[in-house]
PATI-325278 format. One record per atom (N, C-alpha, C, O, CB): x, y, z. Coordinates in steps of 0.2 Angstrom, whole numbers, plus 5000, padded with zeros to 4 digits. Last residue first. Glycine has a CB too. Layout:
XYZ;...
END
This chain:
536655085431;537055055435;536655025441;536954985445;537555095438;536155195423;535855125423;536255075426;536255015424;535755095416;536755325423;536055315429;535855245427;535355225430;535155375429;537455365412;536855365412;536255325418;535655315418;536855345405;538455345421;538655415417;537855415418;537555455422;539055415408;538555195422;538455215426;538355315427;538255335433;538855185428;538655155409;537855145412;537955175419;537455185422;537555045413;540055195405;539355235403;538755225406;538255265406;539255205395;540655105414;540755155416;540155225414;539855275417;541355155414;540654985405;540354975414;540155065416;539655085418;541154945422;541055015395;540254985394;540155005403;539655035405;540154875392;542355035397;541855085395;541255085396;540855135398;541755095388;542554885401;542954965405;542555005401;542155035406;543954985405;542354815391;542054805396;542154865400;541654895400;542254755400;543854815384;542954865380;542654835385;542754775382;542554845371;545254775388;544454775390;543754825388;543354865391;544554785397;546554795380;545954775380;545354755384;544954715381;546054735378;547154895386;547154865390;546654805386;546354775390;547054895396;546954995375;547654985376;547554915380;547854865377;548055055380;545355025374;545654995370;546554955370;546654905366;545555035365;545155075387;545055005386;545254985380;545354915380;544454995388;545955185383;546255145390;545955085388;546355035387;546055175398;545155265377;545755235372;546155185379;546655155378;546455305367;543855265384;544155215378;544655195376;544755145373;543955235374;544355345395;544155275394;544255235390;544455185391;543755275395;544555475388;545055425390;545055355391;545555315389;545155445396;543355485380;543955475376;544155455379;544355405377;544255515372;542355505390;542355445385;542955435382;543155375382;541855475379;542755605400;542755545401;542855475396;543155425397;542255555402;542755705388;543355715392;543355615394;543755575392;543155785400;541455695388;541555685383;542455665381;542755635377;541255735380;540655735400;540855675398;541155645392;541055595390;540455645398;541055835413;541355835405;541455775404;541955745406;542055875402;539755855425;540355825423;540555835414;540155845410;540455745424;538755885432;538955925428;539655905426;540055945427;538955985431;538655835445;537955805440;538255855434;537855855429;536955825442;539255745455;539455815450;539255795444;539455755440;540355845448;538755655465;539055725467;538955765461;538755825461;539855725470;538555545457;537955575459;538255665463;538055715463;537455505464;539855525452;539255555445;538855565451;538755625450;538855495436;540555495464;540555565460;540255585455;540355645453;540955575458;539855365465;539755435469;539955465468;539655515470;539855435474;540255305453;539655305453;539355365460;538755405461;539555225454;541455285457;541455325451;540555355453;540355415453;541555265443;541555185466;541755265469;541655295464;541755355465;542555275471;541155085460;540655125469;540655185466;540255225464;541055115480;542155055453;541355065451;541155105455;540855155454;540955005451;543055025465;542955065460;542555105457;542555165456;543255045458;542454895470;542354975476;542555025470;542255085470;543154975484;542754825457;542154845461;542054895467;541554915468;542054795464;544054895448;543854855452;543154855456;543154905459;544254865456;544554985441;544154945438;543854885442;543554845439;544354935434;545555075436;545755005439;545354965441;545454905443;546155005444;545055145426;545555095423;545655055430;545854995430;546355135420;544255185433;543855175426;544455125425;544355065424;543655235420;544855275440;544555215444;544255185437;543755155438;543855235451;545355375432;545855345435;545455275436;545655225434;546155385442;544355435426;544555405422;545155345427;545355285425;544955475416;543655495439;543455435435;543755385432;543655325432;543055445431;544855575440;544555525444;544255485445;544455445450;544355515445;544355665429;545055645431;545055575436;545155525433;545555715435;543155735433;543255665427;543855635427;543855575426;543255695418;543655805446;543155745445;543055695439;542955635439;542655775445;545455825443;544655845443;543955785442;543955745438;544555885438;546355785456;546355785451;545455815451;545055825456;546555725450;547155885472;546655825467;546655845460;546855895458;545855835469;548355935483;547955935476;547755865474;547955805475;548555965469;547656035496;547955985494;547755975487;547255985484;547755935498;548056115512;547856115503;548156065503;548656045505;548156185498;547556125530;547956085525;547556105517;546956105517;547955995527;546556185536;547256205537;547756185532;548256205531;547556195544;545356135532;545456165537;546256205536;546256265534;545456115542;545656085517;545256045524;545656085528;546256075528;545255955526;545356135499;545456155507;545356135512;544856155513;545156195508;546156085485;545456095489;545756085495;546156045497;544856045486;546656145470;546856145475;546156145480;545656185479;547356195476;546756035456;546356085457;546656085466;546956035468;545556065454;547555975440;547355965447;547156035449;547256085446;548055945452;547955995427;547356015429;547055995435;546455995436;547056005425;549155965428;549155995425;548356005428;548356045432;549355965418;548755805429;549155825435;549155905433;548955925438;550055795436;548055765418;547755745426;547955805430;547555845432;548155665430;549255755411;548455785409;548155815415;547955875417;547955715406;549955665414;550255715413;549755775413;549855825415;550655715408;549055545412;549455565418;549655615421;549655635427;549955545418;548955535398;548455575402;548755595409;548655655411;547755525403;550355495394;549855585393;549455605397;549355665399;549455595388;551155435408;550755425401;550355495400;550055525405;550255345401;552055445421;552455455412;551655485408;551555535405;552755335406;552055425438;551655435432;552355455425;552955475425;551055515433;552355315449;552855365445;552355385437;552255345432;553755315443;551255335464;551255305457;551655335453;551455385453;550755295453;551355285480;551655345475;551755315467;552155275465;552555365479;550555255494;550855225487;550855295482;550455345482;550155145484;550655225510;550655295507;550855245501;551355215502;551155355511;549955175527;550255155521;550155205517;549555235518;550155075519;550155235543;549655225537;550255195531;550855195531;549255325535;550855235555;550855145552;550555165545;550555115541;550255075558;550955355561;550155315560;550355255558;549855215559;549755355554;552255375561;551855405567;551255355566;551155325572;551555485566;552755365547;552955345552;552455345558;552355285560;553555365553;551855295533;551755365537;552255335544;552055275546;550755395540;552755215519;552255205528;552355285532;552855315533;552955135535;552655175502;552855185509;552355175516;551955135517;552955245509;553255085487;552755065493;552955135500;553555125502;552854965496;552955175472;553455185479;553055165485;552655205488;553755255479;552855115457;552455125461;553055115468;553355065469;551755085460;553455045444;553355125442;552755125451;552155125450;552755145431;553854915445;553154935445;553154985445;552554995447;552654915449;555454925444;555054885441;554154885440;553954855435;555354835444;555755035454;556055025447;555654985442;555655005436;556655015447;555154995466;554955035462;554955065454;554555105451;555055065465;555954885469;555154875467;554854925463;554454925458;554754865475;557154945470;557054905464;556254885463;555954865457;557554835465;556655025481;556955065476;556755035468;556455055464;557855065478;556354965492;555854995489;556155025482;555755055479;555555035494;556854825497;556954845493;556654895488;556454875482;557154805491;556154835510;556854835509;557254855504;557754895504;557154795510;554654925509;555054875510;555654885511;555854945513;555054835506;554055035515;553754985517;554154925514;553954875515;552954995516;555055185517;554955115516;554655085518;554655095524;555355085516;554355335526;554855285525;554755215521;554255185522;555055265531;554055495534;553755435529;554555375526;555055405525;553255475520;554455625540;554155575543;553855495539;553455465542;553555605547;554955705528;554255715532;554155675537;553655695539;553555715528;556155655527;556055715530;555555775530;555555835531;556555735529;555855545520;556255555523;555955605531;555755595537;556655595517;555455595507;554955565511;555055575516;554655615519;554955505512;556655635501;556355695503;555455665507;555055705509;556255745494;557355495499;557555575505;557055635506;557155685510;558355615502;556455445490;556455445498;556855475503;556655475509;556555395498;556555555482;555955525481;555955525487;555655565491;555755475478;557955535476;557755575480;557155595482;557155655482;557955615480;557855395472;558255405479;558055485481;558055495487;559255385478;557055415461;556855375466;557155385473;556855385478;556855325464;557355465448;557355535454;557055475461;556855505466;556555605450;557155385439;558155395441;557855455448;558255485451;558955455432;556255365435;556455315439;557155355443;557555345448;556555255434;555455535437;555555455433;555855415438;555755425444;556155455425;553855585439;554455575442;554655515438;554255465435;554555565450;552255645445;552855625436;553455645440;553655695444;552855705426;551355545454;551755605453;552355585449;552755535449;551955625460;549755515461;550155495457;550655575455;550555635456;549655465450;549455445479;549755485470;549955485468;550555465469;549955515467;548455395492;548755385485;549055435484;548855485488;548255375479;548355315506;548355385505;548755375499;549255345499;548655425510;547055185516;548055225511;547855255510;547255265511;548555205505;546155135519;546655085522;547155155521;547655165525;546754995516;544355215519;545155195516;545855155521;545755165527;545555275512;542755255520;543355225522;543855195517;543855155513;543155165526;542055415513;542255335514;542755335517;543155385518;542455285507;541055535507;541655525514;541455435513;540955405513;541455565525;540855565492;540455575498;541055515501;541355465498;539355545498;541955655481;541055605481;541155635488;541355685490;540955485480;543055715483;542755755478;541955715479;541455745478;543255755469;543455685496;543455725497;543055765490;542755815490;544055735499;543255525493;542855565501;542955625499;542455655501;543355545510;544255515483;543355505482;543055535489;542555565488;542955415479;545355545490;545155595485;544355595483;543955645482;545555565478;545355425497;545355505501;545255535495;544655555495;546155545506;545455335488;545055335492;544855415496;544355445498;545155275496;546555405474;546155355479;545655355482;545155365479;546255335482;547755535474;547055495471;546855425475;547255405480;547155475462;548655705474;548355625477;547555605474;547055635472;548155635488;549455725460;548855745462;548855685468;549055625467;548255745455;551055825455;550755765456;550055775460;549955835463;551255725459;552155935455;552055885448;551655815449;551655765446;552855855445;552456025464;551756015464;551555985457;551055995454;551256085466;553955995464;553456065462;552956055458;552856065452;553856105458;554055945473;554255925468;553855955462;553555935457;554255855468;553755955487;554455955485;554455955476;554955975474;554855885489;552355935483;552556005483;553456025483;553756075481;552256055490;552455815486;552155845481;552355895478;552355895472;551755855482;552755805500;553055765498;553055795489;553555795486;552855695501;551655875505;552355905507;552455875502;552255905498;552755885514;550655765504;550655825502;551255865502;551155915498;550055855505;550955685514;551055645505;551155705503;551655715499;550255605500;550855745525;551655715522;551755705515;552255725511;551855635524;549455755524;549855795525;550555785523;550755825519;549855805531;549155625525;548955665520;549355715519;549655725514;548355685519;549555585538;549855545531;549755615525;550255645522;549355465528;548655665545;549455675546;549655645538;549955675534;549855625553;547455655539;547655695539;548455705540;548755735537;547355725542;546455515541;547255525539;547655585536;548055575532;547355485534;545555555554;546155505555;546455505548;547055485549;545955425559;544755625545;545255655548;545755605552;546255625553;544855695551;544155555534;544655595534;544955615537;545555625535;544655625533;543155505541;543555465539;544055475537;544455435536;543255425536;542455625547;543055585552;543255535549;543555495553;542955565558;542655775536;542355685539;542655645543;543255625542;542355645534;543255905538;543555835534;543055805538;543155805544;544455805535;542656055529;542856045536;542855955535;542455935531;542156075543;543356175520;542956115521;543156085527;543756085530;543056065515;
END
């Protein structure tokens, strides 16, 4: 696949995240905005996401193996931030790009990553999650560009497993209490968005 030029200025980051991944024996997917450009249609992103099963105690070699791709701390105390929000702020050194590392645990998390798929831009492999995988992720955070982004991969993959869909979502909006989070997400399954 040949990358979009909203992709291709973050190919170096992506690149690192991706190193960074495979140190760890490819126990993680990138997701966010580069993920919906690469499984929807090309957008603008600020960062480079993933999520990767790691516990807390594996954080210091999290950042030595950053380290030595070229990625570093975006704080001082990235360790304890990370101990406490299960998420590792970094920084592509070369690009300034900012790089967030989510410590996954929760089943589906595990789910996700397990059925990452490897997709091609030129010279770089990278793992994604699968399109329902995707959804399910932006379904929980549920934000308005979120919506967007759901909404461009039901019109990309008119073949999705919604039933995959339904159950994650649900038991997420039931954990989080928001039964809104399904409602939004079905009208959009079904084209009434």
């Amino acid at each position: 696949m040949k990358p979009s030029p909203e992709i291709k200025s973050m190919l170096a980051p992506l690149a690192a995240l991706q190193q960074i991944i495979d140190q760890f024996n490819h126990q993680g997917v990138i997701i966010g905005g580069i993920a919906v450009s690469l499984l929807g249609k090309p957008r603008l992103t600020a960062d480079v996401d993933a999520v990767l099963l790691l516990s807390t105690d594996e954080i210091p070699q999290l950042l030595d193996v950053a380290r030595q791709v070229g990625v570093s701390p975006r704080l001082t105390d990235v360790e304890e931030f990370a101990r406490r929000q299960r998420v590792v702020l970094l920084k592509h050194d070369e690009t300034g790009i900012p790089i967030d590392i989510s410590l996954g645990l929760l089943p589906f998390e595990v789910e996700a990553i397990e059925r990452g798929q490897i997709h091609h831009l030129e010279s770089l492999s990278v793992r994604l999650p699968t399109p329902e995988d995707l959804i399910i992720l932006k379904a929980v955070a549920h934000r308005p560009k979120d919506l967007l982004d759901i909404q461009t991969i039901v019109e990309t993959h008119p073949q999705l497993n919604q039933e995959r869909i339904e159950y994650w979502v649900m038991q997420f909006a039931e954990a989080l209490e928001m039964p809104e989070m399904w409602d939004d997400v079905v009208k959009i399954l079904r084209g009434d968005a």
